[in-house]
C-alpha positions, 0 to 999 in steps of 0.5 A: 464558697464566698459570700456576697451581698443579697442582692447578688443572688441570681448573679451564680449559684447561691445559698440562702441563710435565715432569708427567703428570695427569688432564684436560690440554689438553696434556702436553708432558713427557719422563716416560716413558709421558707422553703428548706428542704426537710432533711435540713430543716431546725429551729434555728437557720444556723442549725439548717446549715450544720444539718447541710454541711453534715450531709453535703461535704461537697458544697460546690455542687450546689452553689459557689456563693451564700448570702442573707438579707440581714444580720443577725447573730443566727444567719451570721453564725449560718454564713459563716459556718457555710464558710467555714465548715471544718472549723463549724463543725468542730464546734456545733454544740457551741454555735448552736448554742450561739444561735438559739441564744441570739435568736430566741434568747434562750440557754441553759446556764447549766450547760458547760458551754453556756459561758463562751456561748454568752461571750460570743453573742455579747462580742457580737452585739457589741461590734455590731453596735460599735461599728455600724448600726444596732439591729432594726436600724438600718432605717435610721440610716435611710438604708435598705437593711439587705444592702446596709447588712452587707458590710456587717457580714463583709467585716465579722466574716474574716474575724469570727473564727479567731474569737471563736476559738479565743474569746480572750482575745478581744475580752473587753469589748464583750465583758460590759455585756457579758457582766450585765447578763450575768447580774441579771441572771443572779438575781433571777436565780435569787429568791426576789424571782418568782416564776409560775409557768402555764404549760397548757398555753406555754406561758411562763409568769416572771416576778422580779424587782426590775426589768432585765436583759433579754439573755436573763429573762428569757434564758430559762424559758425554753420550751414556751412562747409567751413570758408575762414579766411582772416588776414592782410597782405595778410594772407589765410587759406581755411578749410573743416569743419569737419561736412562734415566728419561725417554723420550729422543728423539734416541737408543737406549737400553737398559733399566735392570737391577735391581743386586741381584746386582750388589751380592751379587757386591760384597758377597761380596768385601767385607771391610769391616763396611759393605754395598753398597746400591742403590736400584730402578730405578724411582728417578730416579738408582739409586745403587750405594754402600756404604751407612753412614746411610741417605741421604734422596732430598734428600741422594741427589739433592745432589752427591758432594761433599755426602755420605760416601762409604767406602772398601772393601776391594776394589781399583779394578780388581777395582770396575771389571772386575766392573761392567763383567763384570755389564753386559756379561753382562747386556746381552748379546741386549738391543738398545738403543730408545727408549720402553721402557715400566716393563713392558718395562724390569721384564721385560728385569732379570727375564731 
């Protein structure tokens, strides 16, 4: 097996990771709609991929290559596991761990691998950023992120095992990161948080003094798909999760809602010069947010602790008895399933 750059693939047998394209011999991705055979199918693409190398120890009799059309923290754990199924292997808990916490930015602090899970992410993030480009900035670089990605993968391949294995080694490029998170993760742990969840919508409610990184915010979060964060002085921001992007397999889940009428309802009590915005439900992470200079996919992807976030006329009990209000209503007859499809999930915001 050998990894080769995206748009190589009708070139030989390929397998596609976390990706969807023309002429594979394999898609092995949690892409909604993708076409990942059912046996294989898991919420994250790197979970397909160990669900693959468990039932097929021979991988040359299905392509020779393995390939993504960007990277990520879980198609690169899904490349390289397909590289290195042994070693992958040994540690699945470990790089599923990885996965979930890269893509949906979720982990149990509890779990005893959560630790050397962070460290991993936050040495990815890190060299990514140091090295190349932060993700979703191919752009910046007049670059197509499915040729750009290529050199990511070409330099973390060779050198992920040995990290894996020994974090340590390479311990002050991932502590800055890693020591942030954990900050974050205290003080949510602390009595300044507060947390109310809505199960009947899947939303959870998150008090805490300031923004925080994603790994913190999200962490606990497992199991639902919207989080309203609400920080002192009157500071908001509503997100879809990206679980209701992809296909999850091991739960439910319903279909994202367009949040039009939500931000008119918003708007009309806004007092303030400022204007609630959102993003479609078509984007990877919709954001619900008081909109001051337009914020790019990169800077929209980065942490709440990495961009300007303004303070609304509007009281944080009014913020949240009125999301709560419009979900419930909205949601209200639709039932939650897996593998929606973009149709079915357009048709259900329609009504």
């Amino acid at each position: 097996m050998k990894f080769v750059p995206f748009a190589q693939v009708r070139r030989q047998p390929t397998i596609i990771v976390d990706s969807t394209g023309l002429g594979a011999a394999l898609v092995l991705a949690h892409w909604r709609g993708a076409a990942t055979p059912e046996p294989f199918r898991d919420d994250t693409s790197a979970g397909s991929v160990l669900r693959f190398l468990h039932s097929s120890p021979v991988l040359e009799n299905v392509a020779n290559a393995v390939t993504a059309n960007h990277f990520d923290v879980d198609g690169f754990v899904g490349v390289w596991a397909m590289l290195n199924p042994e070693q992958a292997l040994r540690h699945e808990h470990l790089l599923r761990l990885v996965a979930t916490l890269g893509d949906f930015r979720e982990i149990n602090w509890h779990d005893p691998l959560a630790d050397h899970a962070l460290t991993l992410v936050c040495w990815l993030n890190a060299k990514e950023k140091e090295l190349f480009y932060p993700p979703f900035g191919a752009p910046v670089l007049r670059r197509r992120e499915d040729e750009a990605s290529a050199e990511k993968f070409e330099w973390f391949l060779p050198r992920f095992g040995e990290i894996l294995e020994n974090p340590e080694l390479d311990h002050t490029v991932w502590e800055p990161e890693y020591k942030r998170v954990r900050q974050a993760v205290a003080v949510l742990q602390s009595s300044d948080k507060q947390t109310v969840v809505y199960e009947d919508i899947g939303l959870v409610v998150v008090r805490t003094p300031a923004p925080v990184p994603y790994y913190a915010l999200f962490g606990p979060t497992a199991g639902f798909d919207m989080v309203l964060s609400i920080y002192e002085g009157n500071r908001y921001e509503f997100e879809y999760k990206y679980t209701t992007w992809v296909d999850l397999e091991s739960r439910p889940t319903l279909p994202r809602l367009p949040l039009d009428a939500l931000a008119a309802r918003l708007n009309a009590l806004e007092q303030t010069v400022r204007r609630w915005t959102f993003d479609p439900v078509t984007d990877t992470g919709p954001v619900l947010r008081l909109s001051g200079k337009g914020l790019s996919k990169m800077h929209r992807y980065a942490d709440p602790d990495q961009r300007p976030i303004y303070a609304s006329s509007i009281a944080p009990e009014t913020i949240e008895q009125d999301v709560v209000g419009f979900f419930r209503h909205r949601y209200a007859g639709i039932q939650p399933r897996r593998y929606w499809s973009w149709a079915e999930i357009r048709e259900a915001g329609a009504q």
